[in-house]
N, C-alpha and C positions, 0 to 999 in steps of 0.2 A: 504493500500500500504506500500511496504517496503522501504529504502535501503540498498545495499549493499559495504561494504567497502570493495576490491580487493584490495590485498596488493601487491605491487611493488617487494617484495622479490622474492615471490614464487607462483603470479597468484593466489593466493587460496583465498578465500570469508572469509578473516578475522573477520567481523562483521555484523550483519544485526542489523539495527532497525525501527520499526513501523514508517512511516511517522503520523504527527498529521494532525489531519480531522480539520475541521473549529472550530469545536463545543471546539476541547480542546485549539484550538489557542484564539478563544473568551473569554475560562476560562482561558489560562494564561495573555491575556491582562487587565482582570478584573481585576484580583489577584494581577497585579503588579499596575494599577491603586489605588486598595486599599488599601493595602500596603505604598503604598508612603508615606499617608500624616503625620503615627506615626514615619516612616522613617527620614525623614525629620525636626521634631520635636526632634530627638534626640540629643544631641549635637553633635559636631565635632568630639571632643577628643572619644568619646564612639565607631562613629564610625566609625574613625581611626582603632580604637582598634579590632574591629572585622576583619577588613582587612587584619590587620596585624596579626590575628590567624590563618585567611584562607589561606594568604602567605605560613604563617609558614608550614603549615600543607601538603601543597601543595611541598616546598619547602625540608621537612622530606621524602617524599615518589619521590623522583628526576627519583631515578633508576630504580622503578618500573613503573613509568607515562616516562621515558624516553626508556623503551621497548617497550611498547607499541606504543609511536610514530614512533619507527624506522618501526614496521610491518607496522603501517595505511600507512605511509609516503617516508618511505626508507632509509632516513638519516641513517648515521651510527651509531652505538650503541654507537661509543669514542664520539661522540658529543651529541647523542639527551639527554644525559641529563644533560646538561650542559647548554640547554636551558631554565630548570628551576634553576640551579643552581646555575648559570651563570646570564645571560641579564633578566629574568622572575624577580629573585632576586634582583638585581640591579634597574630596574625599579620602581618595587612596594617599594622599600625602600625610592626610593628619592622622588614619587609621595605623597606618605604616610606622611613624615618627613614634605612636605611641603603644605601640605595641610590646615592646622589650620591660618597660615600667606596667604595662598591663598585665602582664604574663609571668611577672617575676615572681617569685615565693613571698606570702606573706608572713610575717615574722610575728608573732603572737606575745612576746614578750621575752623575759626568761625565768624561769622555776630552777633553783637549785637541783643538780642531778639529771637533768631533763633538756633536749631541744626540741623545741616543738615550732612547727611551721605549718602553711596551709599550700599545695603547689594545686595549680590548673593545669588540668590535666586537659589535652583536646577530647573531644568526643569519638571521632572514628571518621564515619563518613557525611558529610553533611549535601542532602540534596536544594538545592537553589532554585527554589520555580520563580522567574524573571517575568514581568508583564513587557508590552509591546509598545505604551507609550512612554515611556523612560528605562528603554532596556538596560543603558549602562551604567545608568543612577542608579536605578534602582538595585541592580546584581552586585556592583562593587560593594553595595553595604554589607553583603554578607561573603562575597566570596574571596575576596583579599584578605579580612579580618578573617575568616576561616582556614584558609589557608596558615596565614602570617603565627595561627593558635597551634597550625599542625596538625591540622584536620585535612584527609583528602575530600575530593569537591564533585559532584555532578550537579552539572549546569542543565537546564530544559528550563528553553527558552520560549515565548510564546510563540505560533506557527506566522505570524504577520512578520514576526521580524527576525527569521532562522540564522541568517549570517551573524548576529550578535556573537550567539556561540562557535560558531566557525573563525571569527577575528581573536576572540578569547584564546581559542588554542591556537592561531597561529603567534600568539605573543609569550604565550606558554613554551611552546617548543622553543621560540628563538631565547627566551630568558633563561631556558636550560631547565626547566621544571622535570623532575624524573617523571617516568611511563608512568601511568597510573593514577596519578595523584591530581590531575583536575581533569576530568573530561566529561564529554557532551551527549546528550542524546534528543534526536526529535522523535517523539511521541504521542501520542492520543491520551485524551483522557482516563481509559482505561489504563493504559502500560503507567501512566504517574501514577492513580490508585495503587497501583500493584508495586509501586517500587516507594513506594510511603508507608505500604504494611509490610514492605521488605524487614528482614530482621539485622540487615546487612544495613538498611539506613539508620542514622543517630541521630538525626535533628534534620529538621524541615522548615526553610526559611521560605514563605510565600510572599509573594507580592500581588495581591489582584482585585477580586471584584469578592464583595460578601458572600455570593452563591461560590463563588471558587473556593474560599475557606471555611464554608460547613464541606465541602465534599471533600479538601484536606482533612479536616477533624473525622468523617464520617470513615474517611479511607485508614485512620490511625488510630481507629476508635479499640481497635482487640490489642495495641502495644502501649507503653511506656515510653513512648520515643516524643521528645521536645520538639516546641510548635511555634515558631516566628510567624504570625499572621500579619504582614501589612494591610488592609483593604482600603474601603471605602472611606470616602466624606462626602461632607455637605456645608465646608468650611463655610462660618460669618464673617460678618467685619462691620464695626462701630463705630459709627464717624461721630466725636463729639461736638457740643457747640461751639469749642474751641478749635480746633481742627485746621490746618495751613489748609484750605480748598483746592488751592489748586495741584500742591503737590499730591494731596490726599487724590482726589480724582484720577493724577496721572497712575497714581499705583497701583490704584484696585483695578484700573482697565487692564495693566499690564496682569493684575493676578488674578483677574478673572478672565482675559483672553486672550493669552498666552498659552502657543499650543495649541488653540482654537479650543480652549476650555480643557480638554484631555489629560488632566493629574488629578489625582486624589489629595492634593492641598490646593485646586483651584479656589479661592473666594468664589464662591455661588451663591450666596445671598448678601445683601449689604441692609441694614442699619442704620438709618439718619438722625439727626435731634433735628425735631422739627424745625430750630429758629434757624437752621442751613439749611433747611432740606430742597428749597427751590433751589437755592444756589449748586449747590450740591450736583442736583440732578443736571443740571444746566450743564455745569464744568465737565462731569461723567458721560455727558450723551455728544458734547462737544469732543470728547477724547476720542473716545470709538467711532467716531465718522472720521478721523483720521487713521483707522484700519486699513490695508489695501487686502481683500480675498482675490486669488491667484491661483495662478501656476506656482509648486512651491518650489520647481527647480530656478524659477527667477529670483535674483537676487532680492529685488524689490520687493517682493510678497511679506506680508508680516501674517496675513492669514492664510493657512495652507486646508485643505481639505480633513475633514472629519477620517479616521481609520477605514469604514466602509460605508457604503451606502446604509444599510439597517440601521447604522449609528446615526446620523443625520436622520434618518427618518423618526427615530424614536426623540431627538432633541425637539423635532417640530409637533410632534404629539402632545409634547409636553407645554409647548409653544401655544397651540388649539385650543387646550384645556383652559390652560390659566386666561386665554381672551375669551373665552365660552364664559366662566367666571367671573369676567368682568375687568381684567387688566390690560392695561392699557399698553400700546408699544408704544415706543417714542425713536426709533431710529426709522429714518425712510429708507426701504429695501431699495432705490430703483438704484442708487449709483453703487451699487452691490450686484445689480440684477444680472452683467454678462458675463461676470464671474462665475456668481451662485444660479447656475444651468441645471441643479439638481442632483441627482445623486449624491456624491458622500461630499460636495461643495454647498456649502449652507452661510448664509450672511448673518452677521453679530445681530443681534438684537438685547436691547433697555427694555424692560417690563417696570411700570409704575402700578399705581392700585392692584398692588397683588397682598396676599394675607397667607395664612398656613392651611387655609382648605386646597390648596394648589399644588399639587405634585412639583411643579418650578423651587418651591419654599420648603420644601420635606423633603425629594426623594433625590439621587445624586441624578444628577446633570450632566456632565462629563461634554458640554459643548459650548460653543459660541452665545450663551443666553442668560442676561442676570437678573432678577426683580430688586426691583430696592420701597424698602418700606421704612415710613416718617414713627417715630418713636417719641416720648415724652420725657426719657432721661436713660438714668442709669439703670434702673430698677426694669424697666420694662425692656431694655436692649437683651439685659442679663436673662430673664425670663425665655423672651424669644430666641437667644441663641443658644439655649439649654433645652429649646422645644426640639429637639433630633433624637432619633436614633443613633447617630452619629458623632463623634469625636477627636477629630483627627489634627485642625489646629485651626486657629481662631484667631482676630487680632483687633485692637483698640487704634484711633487714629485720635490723638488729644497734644494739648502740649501739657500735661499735670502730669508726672511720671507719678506721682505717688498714688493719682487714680485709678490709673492702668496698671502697675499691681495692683491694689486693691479689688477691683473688675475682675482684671486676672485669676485671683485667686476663688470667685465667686463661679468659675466659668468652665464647666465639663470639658476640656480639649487637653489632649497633647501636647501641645506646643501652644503656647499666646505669645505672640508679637501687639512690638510696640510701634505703629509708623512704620513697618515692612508687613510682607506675606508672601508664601509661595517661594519658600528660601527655605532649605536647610544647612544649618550650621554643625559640621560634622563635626564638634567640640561639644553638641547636645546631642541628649539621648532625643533618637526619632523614637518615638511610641504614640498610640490612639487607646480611645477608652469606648466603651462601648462596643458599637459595630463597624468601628475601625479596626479595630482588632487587640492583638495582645503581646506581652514580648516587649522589644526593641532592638534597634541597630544604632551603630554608629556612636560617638564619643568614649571615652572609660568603660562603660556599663553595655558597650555593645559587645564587649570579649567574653562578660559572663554568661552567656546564652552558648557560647560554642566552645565553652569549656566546661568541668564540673571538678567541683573543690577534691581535694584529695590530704587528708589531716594525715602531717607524719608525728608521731608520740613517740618519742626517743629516750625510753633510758642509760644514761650514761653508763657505762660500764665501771664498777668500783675500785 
């Protein structure tokens, strides 16, 4: 069996590759099982050091792995490589630098007679399921740091954007990574199930959609084996009465459409204090009609095409509903219109008079579309951006820093920004609460998930 990767540009069959049969999925969990344990044995520093070749290497070929993603994906071409360049860069540097003090033995004190320590131990094998709109953000949180712990690695990558894992190993190979110890496989649904209740897997880092991680949890449900679930959101954002307007406006366009909506920390709802809220809206629907939707291979495009047609279609369903309901649009589709020809190409759209009976204000979005609704203060912003299922990060737009913690800490999310969004700083733990999921990656506290403590109790010899 195959798959096919259908590129969002232009409908055409960008890629095929061989699905693996059982037999080669058994041989790569063997491999990476045996593998591990000279893995493991090597020091820290050594392999750091390979990590940091495959970065590199990774990091040298930006332009050519950042064309490619824009055909699997659509992203536009001024960005997609600036995901390796960029946050892919950034990540593995600070993951890497801190890795030898993350991994080190913790020293417990001293007791007369006695050394006692705590050492992290890697896990074994850790499998990586990668989503399609941030293949290389999203996998380095777990696959470097996994690595770098002395863990070996299988990669399965989403089927939209196969070559991800194909550049993986060839940066692997050139960095001099032993056989074994990171490798790839494309798969179906079923072969992940079955290599998630593998006994041979040790921890399971997902990145995806909420239906992706009950079927992870449902596929691991008869083992013991640890669950890094990234998923969903339905990030807010709270523009106070105090608020720079205009910079605020520039932001939230950028982290609400950015990508053409397409990440799990997109802003997709905004929050106003009423005594801004004209201006507000004004500065906000001023910003996005400076969008250009495109071709994303043109330089010029800042908006590239939704992943597939059904995607796009389900954004405008959602679009339907909340004007059926009485919301209002406020961008004019027409100098959008020879762009957005349909399919998976869809024009930005501002939604005002929207409320929480609206799937737009509840359920995730994942496109070009944002509602903004007029609020009475702090009390009530708090309220509405805690009415989710959702968790994942959230952010304040004020100039009081001491209100925004305050807010902050009143506020169900993961991450709260102050005057930013739709950033992460690999110096913090990324985690969600709710139905974003569980776990973390990235910063100090991303090592502890792919390692597990190991107490040595020493008595001295008398």
């Amino acid at each position: 069996m195959e798959q096919e990767t259908i590129s969002p540009v232009d409908g055409s069959v960008y890629v095929t590759r061989p699905l693996a049969s059982g037999a080669e999925i058994d041989g790569v969990l063997g491999a990476a099982a045996s593998a591990h344990a000279g893995w493991k044995a090597t020091p820290v520093a050594e392999r750091v050091a390979v990590c940091r070749a495959a970065a590199a290497h990774l990091e040298a070929r930006a332009d050519e792995v950042g064309e490619a993603l824009t055909w699997q994906m659509g992203r536009p071409i001024a960005y997609s490589p600036k995901e390796i360049s960029g946050g892919f860069r950034e990540r593995a540097a600070y993951m890497l630098d801190e890795a030898e003090a993350s991994l080190a033995d913790l020293d417990v004190g001293d007791k007369a007679g006695f050394t006692r320590f705590i050492r992290r131990e890697p896990l074994g094998t850790v499998l990586v399921l990668a989503p399609w709109n941030y293949p290389y953000l999203c996998s380095v949180n777990a696959v470097l740091p996994a690595l770098a712990a002395g863990n070996s690695v299988v990669l399965k990558v989403a089927a939209q954007t196969p070559l991800v894992a194909e550049h993986y190993a060839d940066a692997f190979v050139a960095a001099g990574l032993p056989d074994g110890v990171f490798q790839f496989v494309h798969a179906d649904h079923a072969a992940v199930a079955s290599m998630v209740g593998d006994a041979r897997v040790d921890f399971v880092a997902f990145t995806g959609s909420v239906g992706g991680g009950h079927a992870v949890v449902e596929a691991a449900a008869n083992r013991f084996v640890g669950l890094g679930l990234e998923l969903g959101g339905k990030d807010p954002a709270y523009v106070r009465a105090d608020a720079p307007i205009a910079a605020t406006a520039a932001g939230l366009v950028d982290g609400a459409f950015f990508n053409s909506g397409q990440s799990c920390c997109a802003v997709e709802r905004i929050y106003v204090h009423r005594d801004r809220y004209d201006e507000f809206v004004e500065a906000f629907v001023a910003e996005a009609r400076g969008l250009r939707l495109g071709d994303p291979t043109d330089p010029s495009t800042t908006l590239g095409p939704l992943v597939r047609p059904s995607a796009a279609d389900a954004v405008r369903e959602q679009l339907a509903d909340a004007e059926l309901r009485g919301a209002r649009p406020l961008l004019d589709p027409s100098p959008f219109a020879e762009a957005a020809r349909g399919g998976a190409y869809l024009a930005p759209q501002v939604l005002v008079d929207v409320d929480h009976t609206m799937a737009l204000m509840t359920e995730e979005t994942f496109g070009p579309a944002i509602g903004i609704m007029a609020v009475g203060g702090d009390d009530e912003a708090v309220a509405l951006m805690n009415d989710s299922r959702y968790g994942l990060t959230a952010s304040v737009w004020t100039a009081d820093v001491e209100a925004a913690i305050a807010i902050g800490d009143r506020v169900d999310t993961g991450t709260w920004y102050l005057n930013r969004c739709d950033y992460l700083d690999p110096a913090l733990a990324w985690t969600g609460v709710k139905d974003s999921g569980r776990g973390c990656t990235l910063s100090t506290l991303g090592y502890e998930a792919l390692t597990r403590p190991k107490s040595f109790h020493l008595r001295l010899p008398q």
